[in-house]
N, C-alpha and C positions, 0 to 999 in steps of 0.2 A: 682393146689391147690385143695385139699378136703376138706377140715376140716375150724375150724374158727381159729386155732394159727395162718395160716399165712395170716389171713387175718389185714392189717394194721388201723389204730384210728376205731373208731364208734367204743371205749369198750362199753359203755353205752346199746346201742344195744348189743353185744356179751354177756353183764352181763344179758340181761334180756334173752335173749334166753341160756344162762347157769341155769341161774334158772328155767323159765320153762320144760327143759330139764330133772334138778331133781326132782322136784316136780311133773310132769308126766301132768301140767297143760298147756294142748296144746292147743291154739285154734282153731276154724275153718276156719279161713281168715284172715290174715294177709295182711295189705299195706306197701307194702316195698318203698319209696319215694326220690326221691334226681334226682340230674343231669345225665344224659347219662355219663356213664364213673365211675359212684363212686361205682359200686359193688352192684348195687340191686339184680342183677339176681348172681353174687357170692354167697351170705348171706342166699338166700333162695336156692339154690343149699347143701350149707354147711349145713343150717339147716333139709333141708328134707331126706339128704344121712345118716344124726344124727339118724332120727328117723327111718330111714328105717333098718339101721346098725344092724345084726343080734347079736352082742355082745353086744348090748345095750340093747337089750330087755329082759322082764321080770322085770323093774323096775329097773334098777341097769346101769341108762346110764350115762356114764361116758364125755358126753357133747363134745366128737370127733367118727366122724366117724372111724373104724377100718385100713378104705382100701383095707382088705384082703377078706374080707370074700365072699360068694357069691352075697348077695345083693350090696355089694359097688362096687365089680367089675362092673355086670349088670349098675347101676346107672354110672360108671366112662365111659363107652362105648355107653350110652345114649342109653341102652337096657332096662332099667325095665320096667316089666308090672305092676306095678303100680304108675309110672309118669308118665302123661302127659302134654306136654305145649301145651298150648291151641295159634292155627297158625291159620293167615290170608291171603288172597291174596292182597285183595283189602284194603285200604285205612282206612276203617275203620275194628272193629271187630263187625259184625253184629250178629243180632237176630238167625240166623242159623249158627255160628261159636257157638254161648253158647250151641243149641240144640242137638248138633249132640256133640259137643267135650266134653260137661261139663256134662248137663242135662240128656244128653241121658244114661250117664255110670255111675252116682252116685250109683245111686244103686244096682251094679253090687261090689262086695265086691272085697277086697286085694288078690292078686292069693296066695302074700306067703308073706305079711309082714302085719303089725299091722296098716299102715296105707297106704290112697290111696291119690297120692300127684298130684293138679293143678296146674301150674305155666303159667301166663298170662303175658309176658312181655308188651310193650307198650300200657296196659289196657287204660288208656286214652282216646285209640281210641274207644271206646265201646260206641255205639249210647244207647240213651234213652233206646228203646225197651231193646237191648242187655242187657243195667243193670238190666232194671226189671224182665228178662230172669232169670238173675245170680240170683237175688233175691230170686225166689221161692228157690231155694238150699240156700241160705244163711238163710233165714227162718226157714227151720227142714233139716240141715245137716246130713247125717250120723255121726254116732260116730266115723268112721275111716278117715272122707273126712278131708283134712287140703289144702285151698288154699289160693296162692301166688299172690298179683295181686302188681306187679311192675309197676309204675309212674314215670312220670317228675312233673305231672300235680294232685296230690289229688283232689284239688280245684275241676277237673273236674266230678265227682262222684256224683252221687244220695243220699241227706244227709240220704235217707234210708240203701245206701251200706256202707257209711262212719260208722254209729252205728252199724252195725253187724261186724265189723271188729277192729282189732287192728293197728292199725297204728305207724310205724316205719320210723323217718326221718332223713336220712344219711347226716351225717354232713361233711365239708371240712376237708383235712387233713390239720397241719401246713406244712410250706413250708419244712420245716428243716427235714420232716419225708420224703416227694416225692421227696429231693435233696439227701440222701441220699439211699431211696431204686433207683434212677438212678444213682448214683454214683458205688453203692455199690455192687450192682446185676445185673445191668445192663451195667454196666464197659462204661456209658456215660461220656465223657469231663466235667468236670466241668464246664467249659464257657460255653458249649452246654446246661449239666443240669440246670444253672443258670437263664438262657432264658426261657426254657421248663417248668421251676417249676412258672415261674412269666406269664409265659399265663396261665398254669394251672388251676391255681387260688384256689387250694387244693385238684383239681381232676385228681383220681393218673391217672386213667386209658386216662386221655387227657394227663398227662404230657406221659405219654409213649409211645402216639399214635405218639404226638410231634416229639418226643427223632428218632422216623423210619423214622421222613414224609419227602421225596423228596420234595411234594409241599412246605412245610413249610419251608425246605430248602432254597428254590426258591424262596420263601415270604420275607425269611430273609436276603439273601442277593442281592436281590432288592432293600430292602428298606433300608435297613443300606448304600447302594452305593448314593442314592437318597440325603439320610439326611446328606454323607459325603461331597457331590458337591451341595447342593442346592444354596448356597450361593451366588455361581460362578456360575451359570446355567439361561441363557435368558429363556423368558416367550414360545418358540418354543420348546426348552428342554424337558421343564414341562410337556410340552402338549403332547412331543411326549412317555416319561415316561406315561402319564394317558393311550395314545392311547393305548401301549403296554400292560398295566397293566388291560387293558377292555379285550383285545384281548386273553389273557392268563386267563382272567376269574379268575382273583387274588381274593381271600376273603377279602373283603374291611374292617369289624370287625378285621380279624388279621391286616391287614394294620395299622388302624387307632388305634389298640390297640398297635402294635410295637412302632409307633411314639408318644405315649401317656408315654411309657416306657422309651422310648430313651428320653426325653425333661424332665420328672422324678429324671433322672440319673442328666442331666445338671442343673436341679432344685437342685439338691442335694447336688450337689460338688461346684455349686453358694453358697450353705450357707454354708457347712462345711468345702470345700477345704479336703475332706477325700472319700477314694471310701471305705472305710467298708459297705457301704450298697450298692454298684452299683450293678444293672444287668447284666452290659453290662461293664466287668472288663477288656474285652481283646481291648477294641473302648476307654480306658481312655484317650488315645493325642489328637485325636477329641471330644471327648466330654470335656476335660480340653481347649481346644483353641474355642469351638461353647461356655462354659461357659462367657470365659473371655471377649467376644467379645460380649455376652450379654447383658441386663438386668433385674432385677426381673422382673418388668412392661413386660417387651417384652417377655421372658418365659413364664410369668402368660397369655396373649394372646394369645401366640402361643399353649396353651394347652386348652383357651377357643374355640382355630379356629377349633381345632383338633375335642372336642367336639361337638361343631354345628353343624361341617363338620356331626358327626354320624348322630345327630339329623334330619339333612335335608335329608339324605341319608334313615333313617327310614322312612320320609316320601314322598318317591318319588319323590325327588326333583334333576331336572335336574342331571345326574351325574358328566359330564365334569364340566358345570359352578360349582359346588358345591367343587369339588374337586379343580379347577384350583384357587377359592378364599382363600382354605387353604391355599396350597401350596406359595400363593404369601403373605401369613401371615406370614407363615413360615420363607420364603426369606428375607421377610422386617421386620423382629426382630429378 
């Protein structure tokens, strides 16, 4: 993708950088913000290849990059000499990553376009110094400089960086747009994309990571096998599933997020007797016979054990005992 047609929701965004775009009223810093995975570094990729695009210039930009022309090529092959993403080694982005990458080249002009473009993915990491770093440039920017600083974290910013910038925050998609671009483009199973779109949680770029992942794979049919025999399964079983599930270095969040899912389903079909909302459409005979064999009380438990279970887990709480007391919540409702 180049350009911002295909890029999927956040219009809101797309309409303000349409406007800017025509209006010629571009700022100098922009905060692109949202979750890993939702398109921060897409959006400001599409917006700076906009401005760089040699058929846009002279006033008359038409708010898509070309693709063709010299500049977009250069930019599509992550050749231009006038982007650069500001890169780290270490852990964080320090005081000598701003000087040397940012500081040092401002004022050094555009070799051959109208403007000279920063892009600072996981800014976040940018110690105190580093932002007050950034600051002197945010202060008396060149007229050409336009930078990107991509977030998880805004909150983490110098309320002095926060004022000199515009801040833009990437909203979720609905599920109906990320089951359909996996459906649709990505020629995924429905039953597959139906899973993929409800971890997601409206971010495209995880349901798609989803839709490849071996380990997730792995995750899922682990725990769908777990929650079909738990019932029938001794307290040695259990143990010897957690043992396995430590040893393989399972993601306990998708874990405990699956079984929060799957008990959701059985909550579901407990009141309406209807799978129009199920996630899990292709597991309906176990989940229609774990329902029957139910109760509200015992489902509403078994999804508070689930819960705890996170909560203790967030705080370093034993893993085995923590786990082995879901799972026998689990059993016994």
């Amino acid at each position: 993708m180049s350009g911002f047609s295909d890029f999927l929701g956040n219009e809101r965004i797309k309409e303000y950088f349409a406007r800017t775009l025509a209006n010629g009223q571009i700022s100098h810093a922009y905060i692109l913000a949202g979750e890993a995975g939702m398109g921060r570094k897409t959006l400001a990729k599409a917006f700076a290849m906009t401005l760089l695009c040699e058929k846009n210039a002279g006033g008359q930009n038409s708010g898509e990059p070309c693709g063709v022309c010299h500049s977009c090529k250069q930019f599509l092959s992550d050749n231009h000499p006038d982007v650069t993403y500001i890169t780290h080694e270490k852990k964080g982005i320090g005081v000598d990553d701003i000087r040397t990458q940012l500081n040092g080249t401002v004022q050094i002009k555009p070799y051959g376009s109208a403007y000279k473009i920063y892009i600072m993915d996981e800014a976040e990491k940018m110690t105190t110094e580093a932002q007050n770093a950034l600051l002197k440039t945010l202060e008396e920017p060149p007229s050409y400089v336009v930078i990107f600083l991509l977030t998880t974290r805004p909150d983490s910013f110098l309320p002095t960086i926060l004022s000199r910038c515009i801040t833009l925050k990437l909203k979720p998609l609905y599920d109906a747009v990320i089951h359909e671009y996996l459906t649709e483009r990505l020629h995924v199973g429905k039953s597959d994309a139906d899973i993929c779109t409800a971890f997601a949680r409206g971010n495209l770029g995880r349901a798609v990571t989803l839709s490849t992942s071996e380990e997730f794979g792995r995750l899922r049919r682990s725990v769908t096998s777990l929650l079909r025999q738990i019932h029938s399964m001794d307290l040695g079983q259990l143990v010897e599933v957690l043992r396995q599930w430590k040893e393989d270095q399972m993601d306990m969040d998708e874990c405990l997020d699956f079984m929060q899912l799957w008990y959701r389903d059985v909550l579901l079909f407990k009141a309406t007797q209807d799978t129009a909302g199920f996630i899990f459409k292709d597991e309906y005979k176990t989940i229609r016979d774990i329902s029957a064999k139910s109760s509200f009380h015992g489902i509403e438990e078994i999804l508070e054990g689930i819960e705890r279970a996170r909560q203790r887990l967030g705080a370093n709480v034993n893993f085995e005992l923590t786990m082995e007391l879901m799972l026998l919540t689990i059993k016994e409702n």
